[in-house]
C-alpha positions as a printed NumPy array, in Angstrom:
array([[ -58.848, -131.925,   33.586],
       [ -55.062, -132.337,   33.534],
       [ -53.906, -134.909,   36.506],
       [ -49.972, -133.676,   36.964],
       [ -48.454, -130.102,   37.688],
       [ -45.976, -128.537,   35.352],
       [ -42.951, -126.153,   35.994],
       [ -44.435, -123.536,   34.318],
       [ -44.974, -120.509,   36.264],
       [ -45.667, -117.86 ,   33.449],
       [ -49.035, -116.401,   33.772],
       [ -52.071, -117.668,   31.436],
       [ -54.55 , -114.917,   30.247],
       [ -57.782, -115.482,   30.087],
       [ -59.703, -116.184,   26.617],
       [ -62.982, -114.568,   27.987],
       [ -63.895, -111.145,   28.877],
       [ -65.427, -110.653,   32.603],
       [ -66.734, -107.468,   34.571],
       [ -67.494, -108.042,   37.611],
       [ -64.967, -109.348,   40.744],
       [ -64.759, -112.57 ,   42.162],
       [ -66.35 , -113.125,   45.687],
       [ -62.776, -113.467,   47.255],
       [ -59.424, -112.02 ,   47.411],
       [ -57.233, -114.548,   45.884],
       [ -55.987, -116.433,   48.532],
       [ -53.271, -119.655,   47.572],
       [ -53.559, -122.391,   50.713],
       [ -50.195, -123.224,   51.704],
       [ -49.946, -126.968,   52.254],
       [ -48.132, -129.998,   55.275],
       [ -49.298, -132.555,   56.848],
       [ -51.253, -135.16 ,   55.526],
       [ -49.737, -137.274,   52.747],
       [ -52.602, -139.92 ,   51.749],
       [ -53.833, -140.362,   48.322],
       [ -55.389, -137.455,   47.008],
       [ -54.351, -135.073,   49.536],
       [ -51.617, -132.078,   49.655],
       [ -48.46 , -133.366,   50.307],
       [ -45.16 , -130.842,   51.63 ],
       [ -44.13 , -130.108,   48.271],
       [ -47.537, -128.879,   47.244],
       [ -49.702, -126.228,   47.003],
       [ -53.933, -125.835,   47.803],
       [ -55.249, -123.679,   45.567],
       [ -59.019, -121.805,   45.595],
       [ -60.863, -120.762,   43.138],
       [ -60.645, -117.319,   44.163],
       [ -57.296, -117.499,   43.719],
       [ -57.151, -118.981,   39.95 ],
       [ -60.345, -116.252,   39.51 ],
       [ -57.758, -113.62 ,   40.641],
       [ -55.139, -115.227,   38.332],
       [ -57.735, -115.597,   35.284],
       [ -58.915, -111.658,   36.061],
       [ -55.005, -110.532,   36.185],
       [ -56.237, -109.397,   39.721],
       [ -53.808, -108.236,   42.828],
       [ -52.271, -111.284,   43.868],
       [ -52.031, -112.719,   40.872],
       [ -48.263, -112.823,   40.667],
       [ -48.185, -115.124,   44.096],
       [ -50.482, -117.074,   42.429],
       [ -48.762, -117.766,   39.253],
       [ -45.533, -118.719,   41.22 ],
       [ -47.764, -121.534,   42.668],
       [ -48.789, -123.122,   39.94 ],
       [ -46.119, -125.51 ,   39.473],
       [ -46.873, -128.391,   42.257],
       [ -50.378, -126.564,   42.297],
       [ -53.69 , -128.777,   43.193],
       [ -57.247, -127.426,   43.059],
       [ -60.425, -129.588,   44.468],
       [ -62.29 , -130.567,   41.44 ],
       [ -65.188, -128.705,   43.771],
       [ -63.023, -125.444,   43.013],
       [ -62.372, -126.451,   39.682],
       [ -65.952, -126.573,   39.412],
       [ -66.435, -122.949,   40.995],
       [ -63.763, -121.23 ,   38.57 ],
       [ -65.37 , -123.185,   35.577],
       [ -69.018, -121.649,   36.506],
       [ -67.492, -118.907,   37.432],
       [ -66.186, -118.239,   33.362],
       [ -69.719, -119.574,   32.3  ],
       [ -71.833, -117.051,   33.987],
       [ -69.685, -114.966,   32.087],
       [ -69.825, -115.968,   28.758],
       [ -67.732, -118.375,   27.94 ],
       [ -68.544, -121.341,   26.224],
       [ -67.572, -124.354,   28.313],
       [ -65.024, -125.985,   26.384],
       [ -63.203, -122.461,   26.368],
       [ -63.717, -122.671,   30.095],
       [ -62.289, -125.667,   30.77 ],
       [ -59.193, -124.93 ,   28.054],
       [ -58.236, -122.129,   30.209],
       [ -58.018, -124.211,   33.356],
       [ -56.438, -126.891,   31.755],
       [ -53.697, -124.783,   30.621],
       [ -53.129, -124.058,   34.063],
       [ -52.163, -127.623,   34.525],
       [ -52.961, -127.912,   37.871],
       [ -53.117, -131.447,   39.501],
       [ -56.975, -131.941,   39.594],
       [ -58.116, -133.904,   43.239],
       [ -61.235, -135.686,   43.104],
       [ -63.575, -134.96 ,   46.426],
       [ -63.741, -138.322,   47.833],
       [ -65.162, -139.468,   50.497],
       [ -62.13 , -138.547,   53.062],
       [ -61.789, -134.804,   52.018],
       [ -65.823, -134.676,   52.179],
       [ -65.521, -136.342,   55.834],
       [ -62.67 , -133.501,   56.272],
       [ -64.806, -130.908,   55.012],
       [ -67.823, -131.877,   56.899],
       [ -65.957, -131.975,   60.051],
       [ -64.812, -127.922,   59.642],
       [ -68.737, -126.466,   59.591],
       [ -69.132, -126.257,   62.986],
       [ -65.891, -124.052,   63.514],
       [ -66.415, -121.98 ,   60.298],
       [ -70.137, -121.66 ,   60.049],
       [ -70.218, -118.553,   61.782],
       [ -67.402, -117.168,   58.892],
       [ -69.848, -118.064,   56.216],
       [ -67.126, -120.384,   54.684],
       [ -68.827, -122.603,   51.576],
       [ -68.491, -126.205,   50.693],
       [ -65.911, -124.89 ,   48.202],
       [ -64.088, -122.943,   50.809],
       [ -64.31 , -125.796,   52.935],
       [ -63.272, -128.458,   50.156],
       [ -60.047, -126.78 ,   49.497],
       [ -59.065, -126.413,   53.339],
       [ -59.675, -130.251,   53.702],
       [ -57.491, -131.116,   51.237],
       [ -54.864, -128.687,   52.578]])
């Protein structure tokens, strides 16, 4: 998984066929306030995997989503969701994880902070149905 964002903004296609939709609108987290290690700092952007999904899927949305890739992070929990997400649908895993690596996202590990962070938002969106993944990516936001 690449560890540094590029400037690149052109869209990737995907190298695998899919049919059916992802299980979110493609949704880019903006990003402020914390700056600790391994956290979104001003200049960058939270993304989900529904988002890359959307991106992957050349989905609505996908355009705001490409112009966030440079200075883009994903949880490595997401990165995990998008990369299951291409294997349920075929694709060998090393294809899989090609196609997210070109994406060259800055990769965050879910340490023990963001999982802290991310335990600390069930009470107020257990009622939405948000997931650990959902959850994952707004703590590091």
């Amino acid at each position: 998984m690449p560890k540094t964002s590029s400037a690149s903004t052109s869209r990737p296609t995907a190298t695998w066929s899919t049919n059916s939709s992802p299980s979110g609108a493609a949704r880019p987290r903006a990003r402020r306030r914390n700056t600790r290690a391994g956290v979104a700092s001003v200049d960058e952007i939270v993304l989900d995997a529904s988002a890359i999904i959307a991106l992957l899927r050349d989905e609505p949305g996908r355009e705001l989503v490409a112009a966030s890739l440079a200075g883009g992070i994903l949880s490595v929990v997401n990165a995990a969701e998008v990369l299951t997400w291409a294997v349920d649908r075929g694709a060998p895993i090393g294809q899989a994880e090609s196609s997210l690596d070109a994406l060259d996202l800055r990769v965050v590990p879910f340490d023990r902070d963001i999982a802290v962070a991310a335990a600390a938002l069930r009470p107020a969106t257990r009622k939405l149905g948000l997931s650990l993944g959902d959850r994952a990516c707004l703590a590091l936001a």
